[in-house]
C-alpha positions as CSV (number, residue, x, y, z in Angstrom):
1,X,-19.4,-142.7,-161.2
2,X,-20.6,-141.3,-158.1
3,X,-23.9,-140.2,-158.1
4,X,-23.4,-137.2,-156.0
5,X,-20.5,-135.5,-157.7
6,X,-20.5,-133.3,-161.0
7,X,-16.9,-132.9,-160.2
8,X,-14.7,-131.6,-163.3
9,X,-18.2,-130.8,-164.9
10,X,-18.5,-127.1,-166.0
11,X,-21.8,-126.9,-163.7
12,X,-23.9,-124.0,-165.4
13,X,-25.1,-121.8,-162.5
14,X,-26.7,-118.1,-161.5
15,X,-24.6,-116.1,-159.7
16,X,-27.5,-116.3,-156.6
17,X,-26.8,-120.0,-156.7
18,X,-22.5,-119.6,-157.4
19,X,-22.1,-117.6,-154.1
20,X,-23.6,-120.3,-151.9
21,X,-21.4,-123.1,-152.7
22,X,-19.7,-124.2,-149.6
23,X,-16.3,-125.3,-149.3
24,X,-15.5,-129.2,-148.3
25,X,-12.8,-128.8,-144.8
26,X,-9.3,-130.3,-146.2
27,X,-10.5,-130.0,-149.9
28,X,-9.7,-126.6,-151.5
29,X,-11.0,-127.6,-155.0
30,X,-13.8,-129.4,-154.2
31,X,-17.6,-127.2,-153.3
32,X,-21.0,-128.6,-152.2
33,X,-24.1,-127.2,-153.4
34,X,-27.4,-129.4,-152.5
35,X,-25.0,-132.6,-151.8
36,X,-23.5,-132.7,-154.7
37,X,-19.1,-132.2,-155.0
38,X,-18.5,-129.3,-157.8
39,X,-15.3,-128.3,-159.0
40,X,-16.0,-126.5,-162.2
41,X,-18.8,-123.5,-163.2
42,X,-20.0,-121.7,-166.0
43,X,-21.9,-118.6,-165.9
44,X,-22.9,-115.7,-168.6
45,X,-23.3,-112.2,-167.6
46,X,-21.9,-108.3,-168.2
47,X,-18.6,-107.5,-167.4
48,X,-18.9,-104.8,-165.0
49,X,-15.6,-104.5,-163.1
50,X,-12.0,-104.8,-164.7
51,X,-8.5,-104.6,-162.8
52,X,-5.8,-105.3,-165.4
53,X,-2.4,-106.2,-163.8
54,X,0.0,-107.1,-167.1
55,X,1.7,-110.8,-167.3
56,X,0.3,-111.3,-164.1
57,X,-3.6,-111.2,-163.6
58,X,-6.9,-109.5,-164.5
59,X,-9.7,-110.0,-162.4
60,X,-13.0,-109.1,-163.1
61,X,-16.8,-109.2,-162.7
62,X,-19.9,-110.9,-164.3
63,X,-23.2,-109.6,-163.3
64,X,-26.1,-112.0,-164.6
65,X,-28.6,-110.0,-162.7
66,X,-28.9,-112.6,-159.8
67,X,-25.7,-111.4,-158.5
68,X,-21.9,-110.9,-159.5
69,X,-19.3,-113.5,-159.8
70,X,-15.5,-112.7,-159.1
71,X,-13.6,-114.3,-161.8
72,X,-9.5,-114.0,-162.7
73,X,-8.0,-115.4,-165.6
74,X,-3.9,-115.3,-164.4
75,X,-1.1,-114.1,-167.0
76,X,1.9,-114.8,-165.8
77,X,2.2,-118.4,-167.5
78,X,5.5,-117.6,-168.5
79,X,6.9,-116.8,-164.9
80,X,5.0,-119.1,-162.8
81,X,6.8,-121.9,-161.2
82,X,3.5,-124.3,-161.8
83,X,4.2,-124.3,-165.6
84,X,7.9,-124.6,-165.1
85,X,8.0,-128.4,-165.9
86,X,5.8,-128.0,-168.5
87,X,6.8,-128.0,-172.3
88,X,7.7,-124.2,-173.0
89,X,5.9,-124.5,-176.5
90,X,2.6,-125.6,-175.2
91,X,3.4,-122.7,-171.9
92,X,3.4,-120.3,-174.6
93,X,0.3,-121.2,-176.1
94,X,-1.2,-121.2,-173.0
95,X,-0.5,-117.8,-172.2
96,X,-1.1,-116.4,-175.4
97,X,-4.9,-117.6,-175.2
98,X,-5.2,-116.5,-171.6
99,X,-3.4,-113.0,-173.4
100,X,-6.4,-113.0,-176.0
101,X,-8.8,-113.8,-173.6
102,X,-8.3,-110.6,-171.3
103,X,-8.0,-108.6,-174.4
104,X,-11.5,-109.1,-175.0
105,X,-12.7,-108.8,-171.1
106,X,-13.8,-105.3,-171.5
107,X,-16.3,-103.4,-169.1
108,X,-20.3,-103.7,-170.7
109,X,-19.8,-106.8,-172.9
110,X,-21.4,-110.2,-172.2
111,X,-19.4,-113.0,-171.3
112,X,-19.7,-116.8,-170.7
113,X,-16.7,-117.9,-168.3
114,X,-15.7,-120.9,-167.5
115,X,-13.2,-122.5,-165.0
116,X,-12.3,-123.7,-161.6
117,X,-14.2,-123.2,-158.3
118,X,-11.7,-121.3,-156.3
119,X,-11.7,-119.2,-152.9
120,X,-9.2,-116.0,-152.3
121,X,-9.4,-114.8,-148.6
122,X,-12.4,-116.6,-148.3
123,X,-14.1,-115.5,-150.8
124,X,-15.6,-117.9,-154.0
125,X,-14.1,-117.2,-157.3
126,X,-13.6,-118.5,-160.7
127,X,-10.5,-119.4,-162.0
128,X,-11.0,-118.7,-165.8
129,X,-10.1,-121.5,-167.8
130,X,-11.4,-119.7,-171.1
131,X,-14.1,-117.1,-172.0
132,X,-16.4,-116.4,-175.0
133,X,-17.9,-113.3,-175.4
134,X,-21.4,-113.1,-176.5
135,X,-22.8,-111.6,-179.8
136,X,-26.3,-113.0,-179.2
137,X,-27.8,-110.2,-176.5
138,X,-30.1,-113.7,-176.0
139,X,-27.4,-115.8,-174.6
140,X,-27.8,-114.5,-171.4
141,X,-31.8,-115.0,-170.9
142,X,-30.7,-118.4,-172.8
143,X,-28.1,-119.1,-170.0
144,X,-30.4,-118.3,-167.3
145,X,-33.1,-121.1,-168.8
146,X,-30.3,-123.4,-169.1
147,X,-29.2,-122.7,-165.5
148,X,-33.0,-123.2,-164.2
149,X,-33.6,-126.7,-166.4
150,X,-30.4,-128.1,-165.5
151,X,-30.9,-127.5,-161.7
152,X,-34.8,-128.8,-161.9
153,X,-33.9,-131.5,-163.7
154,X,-30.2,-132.4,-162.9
155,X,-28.2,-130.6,-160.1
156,X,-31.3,-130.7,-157.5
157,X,-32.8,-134.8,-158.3
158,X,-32.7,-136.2,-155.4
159,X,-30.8,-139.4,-155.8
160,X,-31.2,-142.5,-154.1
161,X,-28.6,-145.2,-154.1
162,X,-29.5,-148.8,-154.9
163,X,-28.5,-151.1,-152.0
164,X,-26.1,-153.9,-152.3
C-alpha cells in the first residue's frame, strides 16, 4: 500500500481541516491534504441548514464549531441512470436507507456523516454515504479528540520511503 494515500479511508477531520483539501487536476475523486490522496471523510457536528428536495436530494450542513461542511445525501436511487444496471432489490434498499437517513437530518441534532469527497461548482462537499445521529452530547468533543490524535499521530507523520 502506498504510503501517502488514505484513499477509500473514512479520514476523520474538522471542518477547518475539510475545507482545505485540494483537488488533484484530472482526478475528481481524489483530494490532497499534507501529501497524502483522500477520497473519503467523516465529521460530527449540528445540523444547522436543511433544503429537502423529495426523491431527489437533501443537502445540508454540519457545524463542528471549526467551520461548516456542505453535505448531500441524493434520493433519487430509483430514477437515476447510475443505478439502472443495478439489481432493483438491492436499488430499493438503497434508497430506502438513504430515505431513513434524511428523515432523521433535522435542523439542531448532532450528526456523524460519512461519504465521498466531492466538489459542486467548485466547492468541497460530502457525498453522504450514511449518517448516525448522536445521542451522546459527548460525541462531538470525542470526535474533535479523535480528529486531533489521528492527525498528530497519522494523517501529518511525515513518511519517508525506504530506498530500493
Amino acid at each position: 500500500m502506498d504510503a501517502l494515500q488514505l484513499v477509500n479511508t473514512h479520514v476523520k477531520l474538522l471542518a477547518f481541516d475539510f475545507l482545505t483539501l485540494k483537488p488533484i487536476p484530472h482526478e475528481s475523486t481524489i483530494f490532497f491534504r499534507k501529501g497524502r490522496r483522500l477520497s473519503r471523510a467523516e465529521t460530527v457536528g449540528i445540523v444547522v441548514s436543511r433544503d429537502f428536495k423529495p426523491n431527489r436530494f437533501i443537502k445540508f450542513d454540519i457545524d463542528d464549531g471549526t467551520g461548516c461542511i456542505p453535505c448531500i445525501l441524493w434520493l433519487n436511487h430509483e430514477s437515476s441512470h447510475h443505478f439502472s444496471r443495478r439489481c432493483p432489490s438491492n436499488v430499493r434498499l438503497i434508497a430506502q436507507m438513504a430515505a431513513d437517513f434524511a428523515s432523521q437530518i433535522q435542523l439542531g441534532v448532532i450528526g456523524r456523516v460519512r461519504g465521498k469527497i466531492s466538489r459542486y461548482r467548485g466547492n468541497l462537499q460530502i457525498t453522504v454515504s450514511d449518517v448516525v445521529i448522536e445521542r451522546d452530547p459527548n460525541s462531538q468533543i470525542l470526535h474533535w479528540l479523535d480528529c486531533l490524535r489521528l492527525a498528530r499521530n497519522c494523517y501529518d507523520k511525515v513518511v519517508v520511503l525506504p530506498s530500493t
